[in-house]
PDB file of N, CA, C and O in Angstrom, chain B, residues numbered from 101:
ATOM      1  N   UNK B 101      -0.728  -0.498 -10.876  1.00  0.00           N
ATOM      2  CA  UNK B 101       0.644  -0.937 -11.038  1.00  0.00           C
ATOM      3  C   UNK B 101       1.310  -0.124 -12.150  1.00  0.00           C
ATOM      4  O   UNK B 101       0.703   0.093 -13.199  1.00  0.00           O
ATOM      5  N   UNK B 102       2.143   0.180 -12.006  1.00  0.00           N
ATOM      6  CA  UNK B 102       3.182   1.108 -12.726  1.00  0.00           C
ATOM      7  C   UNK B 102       4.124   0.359 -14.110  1.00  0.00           C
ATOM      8  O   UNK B 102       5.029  -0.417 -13.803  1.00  0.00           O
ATOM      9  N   UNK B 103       3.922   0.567 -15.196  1.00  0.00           N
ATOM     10  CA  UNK B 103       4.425   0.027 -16.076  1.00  0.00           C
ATOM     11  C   UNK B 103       5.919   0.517 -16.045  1.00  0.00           C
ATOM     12  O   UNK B 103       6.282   1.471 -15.358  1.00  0.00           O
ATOM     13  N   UNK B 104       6.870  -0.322 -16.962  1.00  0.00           N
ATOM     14  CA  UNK B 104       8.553   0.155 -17.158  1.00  0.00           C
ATOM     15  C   UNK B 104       8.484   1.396 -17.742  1.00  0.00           C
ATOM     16  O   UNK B 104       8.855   2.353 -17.063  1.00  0.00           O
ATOM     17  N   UNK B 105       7.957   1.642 -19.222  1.00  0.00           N
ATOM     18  CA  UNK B 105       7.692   2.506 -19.081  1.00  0.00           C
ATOM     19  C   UNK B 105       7.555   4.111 -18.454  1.00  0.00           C
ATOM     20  O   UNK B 105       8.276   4.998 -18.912  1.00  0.00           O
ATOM     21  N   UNK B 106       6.694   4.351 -17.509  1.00  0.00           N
ATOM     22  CA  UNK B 106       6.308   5.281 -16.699  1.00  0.00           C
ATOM     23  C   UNK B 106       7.634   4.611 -15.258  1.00  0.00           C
ATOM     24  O   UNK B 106       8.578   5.388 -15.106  1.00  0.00           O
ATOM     25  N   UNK B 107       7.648   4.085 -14.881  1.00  0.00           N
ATOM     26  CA  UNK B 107       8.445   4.134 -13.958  1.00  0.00           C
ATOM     27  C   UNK B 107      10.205   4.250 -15.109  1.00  0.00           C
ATOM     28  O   UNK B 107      10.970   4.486 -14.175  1.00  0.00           O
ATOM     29  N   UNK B 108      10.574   4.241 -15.614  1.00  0.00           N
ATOM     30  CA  UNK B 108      11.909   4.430 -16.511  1.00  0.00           C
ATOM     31  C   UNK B 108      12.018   6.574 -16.684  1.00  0.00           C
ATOM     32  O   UNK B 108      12.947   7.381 -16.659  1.00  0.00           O
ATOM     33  N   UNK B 109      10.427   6.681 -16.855  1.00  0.00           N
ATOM     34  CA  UNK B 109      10.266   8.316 -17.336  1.00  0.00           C
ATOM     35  C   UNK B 109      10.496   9.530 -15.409  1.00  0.00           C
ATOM     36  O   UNK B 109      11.023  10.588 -15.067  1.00  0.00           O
ATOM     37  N   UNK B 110       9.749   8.483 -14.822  1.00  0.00           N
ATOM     38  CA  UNK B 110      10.154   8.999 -13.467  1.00  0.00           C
ATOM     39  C   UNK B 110      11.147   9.404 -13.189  1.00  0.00           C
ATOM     40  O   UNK B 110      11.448  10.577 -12.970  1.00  0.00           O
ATOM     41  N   UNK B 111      12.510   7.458 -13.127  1.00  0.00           N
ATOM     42  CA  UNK B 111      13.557   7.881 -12.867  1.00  0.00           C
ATOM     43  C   UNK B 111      14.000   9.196 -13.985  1.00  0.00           C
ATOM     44  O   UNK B 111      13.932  10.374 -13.635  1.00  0.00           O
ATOM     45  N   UNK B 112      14.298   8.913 -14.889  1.00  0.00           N
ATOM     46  CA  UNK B 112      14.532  10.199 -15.929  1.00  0.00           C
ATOM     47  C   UNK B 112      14.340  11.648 -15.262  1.00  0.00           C
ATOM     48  O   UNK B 112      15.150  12.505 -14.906  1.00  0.00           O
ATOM     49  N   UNK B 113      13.030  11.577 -15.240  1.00  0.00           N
ATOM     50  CA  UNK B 113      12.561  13.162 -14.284  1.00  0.00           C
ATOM     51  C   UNK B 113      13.016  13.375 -13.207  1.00  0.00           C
ATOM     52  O   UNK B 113      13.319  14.537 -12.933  1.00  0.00           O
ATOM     53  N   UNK B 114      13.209  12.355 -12.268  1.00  0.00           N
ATOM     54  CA  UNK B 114      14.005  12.377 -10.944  1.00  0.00           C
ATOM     55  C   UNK B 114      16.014  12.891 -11.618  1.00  0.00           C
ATOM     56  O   UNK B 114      16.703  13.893 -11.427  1.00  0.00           O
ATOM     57  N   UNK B 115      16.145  12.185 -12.040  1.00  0.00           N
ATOM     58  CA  UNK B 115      17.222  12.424 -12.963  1.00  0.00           C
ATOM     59  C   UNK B 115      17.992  14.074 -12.745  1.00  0.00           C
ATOM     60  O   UNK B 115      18.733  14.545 -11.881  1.00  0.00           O
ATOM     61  N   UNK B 116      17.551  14.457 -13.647  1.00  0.00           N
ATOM     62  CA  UNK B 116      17.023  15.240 -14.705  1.00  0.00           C
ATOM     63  C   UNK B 116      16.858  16.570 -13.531  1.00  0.00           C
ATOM     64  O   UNK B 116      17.632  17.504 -13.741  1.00  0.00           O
ATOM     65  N   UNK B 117      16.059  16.697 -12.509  1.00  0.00           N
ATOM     66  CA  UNK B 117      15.973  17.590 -11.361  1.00  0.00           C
ATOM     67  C   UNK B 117      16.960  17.615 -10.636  1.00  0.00           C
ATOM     68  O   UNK B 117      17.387  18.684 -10.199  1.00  0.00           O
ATOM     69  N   UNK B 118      17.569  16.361 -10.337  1.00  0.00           N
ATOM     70  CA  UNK B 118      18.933  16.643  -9.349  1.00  0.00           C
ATOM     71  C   UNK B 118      19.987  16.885 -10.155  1.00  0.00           C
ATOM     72  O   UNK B 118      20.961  17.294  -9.523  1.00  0.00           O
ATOM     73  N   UNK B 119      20.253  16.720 -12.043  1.00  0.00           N
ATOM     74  CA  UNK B 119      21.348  17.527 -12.421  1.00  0.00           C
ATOM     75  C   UNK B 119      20.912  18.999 -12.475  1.00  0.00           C
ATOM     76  O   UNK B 119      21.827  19.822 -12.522  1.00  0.00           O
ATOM     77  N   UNK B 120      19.712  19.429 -12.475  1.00  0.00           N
ATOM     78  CA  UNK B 120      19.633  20.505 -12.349  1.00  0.00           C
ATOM     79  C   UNK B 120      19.816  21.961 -11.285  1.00  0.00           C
ATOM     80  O   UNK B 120      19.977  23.164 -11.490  1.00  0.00           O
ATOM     81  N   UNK B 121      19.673  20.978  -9.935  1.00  0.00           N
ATOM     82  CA  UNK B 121      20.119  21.513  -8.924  1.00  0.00           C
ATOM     83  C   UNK B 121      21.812  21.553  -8.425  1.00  0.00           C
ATOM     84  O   UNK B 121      22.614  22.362  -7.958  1.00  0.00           O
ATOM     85  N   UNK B 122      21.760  20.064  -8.876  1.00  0.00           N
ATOM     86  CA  UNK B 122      23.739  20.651  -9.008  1.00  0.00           C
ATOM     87  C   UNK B 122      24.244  21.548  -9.945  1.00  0.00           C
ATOM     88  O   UNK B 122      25.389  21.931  -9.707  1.00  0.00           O
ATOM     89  N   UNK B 123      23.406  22.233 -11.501  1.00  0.00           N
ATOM     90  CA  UNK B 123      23.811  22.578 -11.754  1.00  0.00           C
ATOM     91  C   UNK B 123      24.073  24.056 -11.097  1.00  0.00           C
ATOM     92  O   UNK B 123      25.123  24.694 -11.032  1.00  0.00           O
ATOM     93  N   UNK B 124      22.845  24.359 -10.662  1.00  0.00           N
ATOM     94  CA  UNK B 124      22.294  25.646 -10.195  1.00  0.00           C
ATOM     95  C   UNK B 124      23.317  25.864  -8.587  1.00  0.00           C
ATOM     96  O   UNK B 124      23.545  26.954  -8.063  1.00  0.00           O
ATOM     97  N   UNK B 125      23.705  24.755  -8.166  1.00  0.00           N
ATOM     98  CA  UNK B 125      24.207  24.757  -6.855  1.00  0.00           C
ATOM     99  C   UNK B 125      26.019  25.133  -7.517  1.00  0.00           C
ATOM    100  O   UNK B 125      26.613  26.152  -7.166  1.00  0.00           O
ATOM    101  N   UNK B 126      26.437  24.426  -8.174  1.00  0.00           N
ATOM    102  CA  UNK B 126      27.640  24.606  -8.817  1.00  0.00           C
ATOM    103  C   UNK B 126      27.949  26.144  -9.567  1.00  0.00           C
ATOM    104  O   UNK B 126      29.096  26.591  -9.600  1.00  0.00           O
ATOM    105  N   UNK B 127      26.820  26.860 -10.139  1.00  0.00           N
ATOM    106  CA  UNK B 127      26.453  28.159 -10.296  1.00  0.00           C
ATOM    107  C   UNK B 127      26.652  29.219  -9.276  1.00  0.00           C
ATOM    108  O   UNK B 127      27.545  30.066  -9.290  1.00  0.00           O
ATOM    109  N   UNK B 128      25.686  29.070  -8.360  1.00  0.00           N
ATOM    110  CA  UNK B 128      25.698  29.573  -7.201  1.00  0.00           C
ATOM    111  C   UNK B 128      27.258  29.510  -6.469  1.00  0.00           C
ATOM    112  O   UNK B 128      27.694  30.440  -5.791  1.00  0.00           O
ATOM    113  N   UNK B 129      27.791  28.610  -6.657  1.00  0.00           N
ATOM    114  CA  UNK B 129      29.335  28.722  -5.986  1.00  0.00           C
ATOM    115  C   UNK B 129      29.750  29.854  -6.546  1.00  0.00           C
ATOM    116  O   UNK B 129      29.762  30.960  -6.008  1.00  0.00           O
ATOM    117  N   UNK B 130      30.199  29.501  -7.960  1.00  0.00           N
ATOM    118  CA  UNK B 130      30.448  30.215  -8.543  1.00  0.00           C
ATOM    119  C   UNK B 130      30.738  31.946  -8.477  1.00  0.00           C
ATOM    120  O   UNK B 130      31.788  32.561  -8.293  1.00  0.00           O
ATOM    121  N   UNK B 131      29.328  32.428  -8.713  1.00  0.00           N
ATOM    122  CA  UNK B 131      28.810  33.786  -8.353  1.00  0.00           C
ATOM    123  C   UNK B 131      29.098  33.968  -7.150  1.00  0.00           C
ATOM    124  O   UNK B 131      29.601  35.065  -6.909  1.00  0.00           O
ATOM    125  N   UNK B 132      28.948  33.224  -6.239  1.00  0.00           N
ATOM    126  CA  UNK B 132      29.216  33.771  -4.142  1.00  0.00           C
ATOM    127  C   UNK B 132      30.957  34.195  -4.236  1.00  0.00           C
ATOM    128  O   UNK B 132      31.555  35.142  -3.726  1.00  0.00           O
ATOM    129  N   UNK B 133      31.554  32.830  -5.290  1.00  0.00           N
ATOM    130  CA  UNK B 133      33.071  33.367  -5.479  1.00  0.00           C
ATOM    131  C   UNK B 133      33.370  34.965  -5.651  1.00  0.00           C
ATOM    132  O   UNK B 133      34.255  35.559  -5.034  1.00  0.00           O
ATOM    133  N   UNK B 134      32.598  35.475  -6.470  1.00  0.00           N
ATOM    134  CA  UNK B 134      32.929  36.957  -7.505  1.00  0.00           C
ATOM    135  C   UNK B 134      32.125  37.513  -6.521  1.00  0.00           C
ATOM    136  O   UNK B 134      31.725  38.588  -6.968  1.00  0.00           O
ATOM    137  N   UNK B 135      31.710  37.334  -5.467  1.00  0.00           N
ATOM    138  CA  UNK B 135      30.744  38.279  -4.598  1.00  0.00           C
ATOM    139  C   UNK B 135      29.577  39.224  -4.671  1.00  0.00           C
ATOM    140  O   UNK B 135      29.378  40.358  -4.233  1.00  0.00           O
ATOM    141  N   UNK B 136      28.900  38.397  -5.349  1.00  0.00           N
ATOM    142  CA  UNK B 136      27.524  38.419  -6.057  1.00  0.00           C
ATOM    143  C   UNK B 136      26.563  37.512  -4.984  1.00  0.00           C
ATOM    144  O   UNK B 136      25.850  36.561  -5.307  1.00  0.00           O
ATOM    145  N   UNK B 137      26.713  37.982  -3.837  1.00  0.00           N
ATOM    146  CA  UNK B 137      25.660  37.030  -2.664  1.00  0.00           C
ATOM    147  C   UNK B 137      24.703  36.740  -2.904  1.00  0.00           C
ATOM    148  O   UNK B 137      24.261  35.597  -2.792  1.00  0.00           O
ATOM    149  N   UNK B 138      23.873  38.108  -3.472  1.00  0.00           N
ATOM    150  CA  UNK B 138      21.999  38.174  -3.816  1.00  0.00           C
ATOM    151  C   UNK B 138      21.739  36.943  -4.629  1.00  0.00           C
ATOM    152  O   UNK B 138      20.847  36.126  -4.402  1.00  0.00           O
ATOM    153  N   UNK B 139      22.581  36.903  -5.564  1.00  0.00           N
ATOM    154  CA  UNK B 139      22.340  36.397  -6.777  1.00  0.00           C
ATOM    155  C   UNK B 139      22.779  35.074  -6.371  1.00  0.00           C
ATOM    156  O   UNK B 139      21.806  34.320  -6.404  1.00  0.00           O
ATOM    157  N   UNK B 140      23.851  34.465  -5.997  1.00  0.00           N
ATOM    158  CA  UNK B 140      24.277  32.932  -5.454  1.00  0.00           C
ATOM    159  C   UNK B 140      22.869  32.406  -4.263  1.00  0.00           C
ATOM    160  O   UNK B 140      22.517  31.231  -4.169  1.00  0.00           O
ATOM    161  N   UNK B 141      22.059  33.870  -3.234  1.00  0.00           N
ATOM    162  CA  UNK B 141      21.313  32.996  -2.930  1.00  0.00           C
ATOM    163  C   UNK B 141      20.106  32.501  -3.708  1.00  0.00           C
ATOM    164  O   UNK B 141      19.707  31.400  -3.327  1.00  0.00           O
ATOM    165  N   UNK B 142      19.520  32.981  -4.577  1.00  0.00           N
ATOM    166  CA  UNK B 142      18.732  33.085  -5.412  1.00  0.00           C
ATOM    167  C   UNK B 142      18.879  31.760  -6.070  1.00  0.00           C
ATOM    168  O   UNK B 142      17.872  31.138  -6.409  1.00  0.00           O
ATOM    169  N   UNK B 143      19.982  31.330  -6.256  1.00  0.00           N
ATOM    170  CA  UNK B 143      20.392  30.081  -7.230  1.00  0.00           C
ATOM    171  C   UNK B 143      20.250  29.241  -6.435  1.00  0.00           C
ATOM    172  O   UNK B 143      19.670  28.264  -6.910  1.00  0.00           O
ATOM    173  N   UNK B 144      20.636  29.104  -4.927  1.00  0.00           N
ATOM    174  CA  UNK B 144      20.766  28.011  -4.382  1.00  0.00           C
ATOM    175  C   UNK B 144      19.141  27.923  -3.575  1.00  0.00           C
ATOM    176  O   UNK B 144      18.883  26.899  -2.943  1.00  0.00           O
ATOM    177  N   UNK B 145      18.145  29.008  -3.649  1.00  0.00           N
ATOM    178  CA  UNK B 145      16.412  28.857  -3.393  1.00  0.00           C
ATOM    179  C   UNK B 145      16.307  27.563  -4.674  1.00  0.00           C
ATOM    180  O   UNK B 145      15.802  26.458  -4.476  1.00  0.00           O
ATOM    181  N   UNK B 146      16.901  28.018  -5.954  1.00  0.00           N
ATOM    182  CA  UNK B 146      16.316  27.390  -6.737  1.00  0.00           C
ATOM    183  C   UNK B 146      16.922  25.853  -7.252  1.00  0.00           C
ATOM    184  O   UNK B 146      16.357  25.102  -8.046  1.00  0.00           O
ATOM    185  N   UNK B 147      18.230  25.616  -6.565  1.00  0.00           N
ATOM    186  CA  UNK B 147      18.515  24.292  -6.819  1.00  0.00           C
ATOM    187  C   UNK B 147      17.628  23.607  -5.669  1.00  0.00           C
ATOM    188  O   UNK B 147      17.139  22.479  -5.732  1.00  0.00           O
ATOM    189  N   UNK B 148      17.515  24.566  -4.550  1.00  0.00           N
ATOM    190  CA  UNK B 148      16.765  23.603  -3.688  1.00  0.00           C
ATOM    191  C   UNK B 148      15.114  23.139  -4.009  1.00  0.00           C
ATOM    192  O   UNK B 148      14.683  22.026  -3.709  1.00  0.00           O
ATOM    193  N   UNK B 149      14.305  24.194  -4.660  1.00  0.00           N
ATOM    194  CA  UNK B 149      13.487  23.568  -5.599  1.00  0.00           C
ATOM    195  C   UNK B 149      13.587  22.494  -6.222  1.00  0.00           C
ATOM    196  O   UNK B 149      12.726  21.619  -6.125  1.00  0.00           O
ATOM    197  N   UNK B 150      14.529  22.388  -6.882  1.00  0.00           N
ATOM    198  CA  UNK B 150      14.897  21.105  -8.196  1.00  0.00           C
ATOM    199  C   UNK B 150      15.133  20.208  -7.085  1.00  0.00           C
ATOM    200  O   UNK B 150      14.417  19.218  -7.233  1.00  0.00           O
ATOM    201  N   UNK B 151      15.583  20.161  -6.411  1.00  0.00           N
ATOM    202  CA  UNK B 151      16.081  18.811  -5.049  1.00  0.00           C
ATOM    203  C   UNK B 151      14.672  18.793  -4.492  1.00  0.00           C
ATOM    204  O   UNK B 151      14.657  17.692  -3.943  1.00  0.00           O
ATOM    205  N   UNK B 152      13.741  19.213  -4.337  1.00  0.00           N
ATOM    206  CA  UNK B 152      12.448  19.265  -3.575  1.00  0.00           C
ATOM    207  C   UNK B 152      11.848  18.614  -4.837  1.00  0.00           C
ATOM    208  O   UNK B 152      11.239  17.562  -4.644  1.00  0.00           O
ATOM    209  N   UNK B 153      11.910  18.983  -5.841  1.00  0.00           N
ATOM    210  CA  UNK B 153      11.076  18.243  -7.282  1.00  0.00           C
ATOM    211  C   UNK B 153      11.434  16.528  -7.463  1.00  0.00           C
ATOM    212  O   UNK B 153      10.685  15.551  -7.504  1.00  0.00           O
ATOM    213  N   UNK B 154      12.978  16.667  -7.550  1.00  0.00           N
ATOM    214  CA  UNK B 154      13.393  15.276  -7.727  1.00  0.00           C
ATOM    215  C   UNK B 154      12.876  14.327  -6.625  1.00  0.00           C
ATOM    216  O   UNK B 154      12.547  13.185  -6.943  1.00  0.00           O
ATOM    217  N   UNK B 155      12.773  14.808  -5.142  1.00  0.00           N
ATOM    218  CA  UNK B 155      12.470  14.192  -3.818  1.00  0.00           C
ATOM    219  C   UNK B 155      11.009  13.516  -4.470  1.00  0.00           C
ATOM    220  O   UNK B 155      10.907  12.295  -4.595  1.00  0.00           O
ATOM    221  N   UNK B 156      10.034  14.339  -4.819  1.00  0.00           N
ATOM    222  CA  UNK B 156       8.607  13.756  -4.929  1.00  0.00           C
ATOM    223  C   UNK B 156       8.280  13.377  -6.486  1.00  0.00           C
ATOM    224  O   UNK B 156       7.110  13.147  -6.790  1.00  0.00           O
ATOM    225  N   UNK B 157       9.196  13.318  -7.360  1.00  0.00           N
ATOM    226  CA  UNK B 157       8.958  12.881  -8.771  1.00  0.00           C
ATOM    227  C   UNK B 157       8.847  11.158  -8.486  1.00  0.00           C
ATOM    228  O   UNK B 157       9.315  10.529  -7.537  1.00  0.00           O
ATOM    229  N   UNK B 158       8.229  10.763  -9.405  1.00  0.00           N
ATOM    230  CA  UNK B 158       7.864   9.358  -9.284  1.00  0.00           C
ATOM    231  C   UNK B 158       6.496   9.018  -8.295  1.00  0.00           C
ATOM    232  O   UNK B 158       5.758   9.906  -7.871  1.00  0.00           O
ATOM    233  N   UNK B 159       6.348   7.865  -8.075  1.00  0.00           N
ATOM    234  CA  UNK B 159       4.963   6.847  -7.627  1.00  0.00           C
ATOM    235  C   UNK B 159       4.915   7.785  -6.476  1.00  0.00           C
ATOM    236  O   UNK B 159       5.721   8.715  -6.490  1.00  0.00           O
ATOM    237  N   UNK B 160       4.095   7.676  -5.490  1.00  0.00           N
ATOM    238  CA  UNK B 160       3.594   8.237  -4.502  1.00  0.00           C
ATOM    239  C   UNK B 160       2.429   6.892  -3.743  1.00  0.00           C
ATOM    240  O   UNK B 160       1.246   6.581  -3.882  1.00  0.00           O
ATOM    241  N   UNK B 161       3.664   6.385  -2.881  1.00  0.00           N
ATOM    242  CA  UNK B 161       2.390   5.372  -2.304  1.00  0.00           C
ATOM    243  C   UNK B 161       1.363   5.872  -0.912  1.00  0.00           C
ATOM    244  O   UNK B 161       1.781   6.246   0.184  1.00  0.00           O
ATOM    245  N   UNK B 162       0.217   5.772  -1.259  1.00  0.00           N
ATOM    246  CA  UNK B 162      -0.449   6.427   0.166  1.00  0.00           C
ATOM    247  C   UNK B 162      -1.900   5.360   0.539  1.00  0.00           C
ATOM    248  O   UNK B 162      -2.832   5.063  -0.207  1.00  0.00           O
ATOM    249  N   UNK B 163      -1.715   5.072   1.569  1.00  0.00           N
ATOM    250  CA  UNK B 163      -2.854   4.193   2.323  1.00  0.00           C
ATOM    251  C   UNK B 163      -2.884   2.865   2.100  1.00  0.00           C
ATOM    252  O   UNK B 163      -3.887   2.154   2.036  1.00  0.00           O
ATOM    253  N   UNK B 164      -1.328   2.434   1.941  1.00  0.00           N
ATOM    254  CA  UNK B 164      -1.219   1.059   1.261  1.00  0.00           C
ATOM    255  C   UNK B 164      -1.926  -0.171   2.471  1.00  0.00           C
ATOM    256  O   UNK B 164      -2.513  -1.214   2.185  1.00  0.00           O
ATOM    257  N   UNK B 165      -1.526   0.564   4.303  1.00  0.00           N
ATOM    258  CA  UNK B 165      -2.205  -0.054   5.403  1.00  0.00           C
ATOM    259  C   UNK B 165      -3.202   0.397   5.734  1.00  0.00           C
ATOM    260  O   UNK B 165      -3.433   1.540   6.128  1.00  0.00           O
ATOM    261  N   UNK B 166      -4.221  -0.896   5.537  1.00  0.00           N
ATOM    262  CA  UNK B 166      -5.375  -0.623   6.127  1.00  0.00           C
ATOM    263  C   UNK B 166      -5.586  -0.286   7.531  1.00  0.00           C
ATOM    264  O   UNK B 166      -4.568  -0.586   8.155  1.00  0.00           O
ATOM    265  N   UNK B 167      -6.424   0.180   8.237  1.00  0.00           N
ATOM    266  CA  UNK B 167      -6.574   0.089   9.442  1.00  0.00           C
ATOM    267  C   UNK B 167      -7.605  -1.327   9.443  1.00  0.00           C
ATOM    268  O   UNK B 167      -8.469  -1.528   8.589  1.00  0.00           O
ATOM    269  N   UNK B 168      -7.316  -2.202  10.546  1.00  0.00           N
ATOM    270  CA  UNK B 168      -7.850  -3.300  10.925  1.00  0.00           C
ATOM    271  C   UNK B 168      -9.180  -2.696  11.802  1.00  0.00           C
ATOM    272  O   UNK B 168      -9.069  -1.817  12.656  1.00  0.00           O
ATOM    273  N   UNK B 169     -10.355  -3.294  11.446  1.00  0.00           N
ATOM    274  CA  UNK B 169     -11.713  -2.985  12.340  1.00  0.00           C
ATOM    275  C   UNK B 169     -12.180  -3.788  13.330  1.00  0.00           C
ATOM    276  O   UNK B 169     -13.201  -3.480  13.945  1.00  0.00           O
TER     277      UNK B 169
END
């Protein structure tokens, strides 16, 4: 069982990854504006990282159903 604690630091980290990908996504606008493509896609590989991080930050429930015998 997950204390407040550790589940409070999750959300945080969950947090924390998706301002980072907006920031990087808001970046990426940015640069695609001034026509700097390479570089806007590069930013938006890496906000999508941070959105892939925030997705799996926190608890991870696995095998909570048993199979019945």
């Amino acid at each position: 069982m997950l204390t407040i604690s550790k589940a409070d630091s999750s959300l945080d980290q969950r947090d924390a990854f998706s301002r980072a990908a907006q920031n990087l996504f808001d970046k990426a606008k940015l640069v695609a504006e001034g026509g700097q493509y390479s570089e806007a896609g590069s930013l938006i590989l890496k906000a999508l990282d941070q959105e892939r991080r925030a997705q799996s930050s926190g608890p991870q429930v696995l095998q909570l159903i048993k199979p019945r015998n």
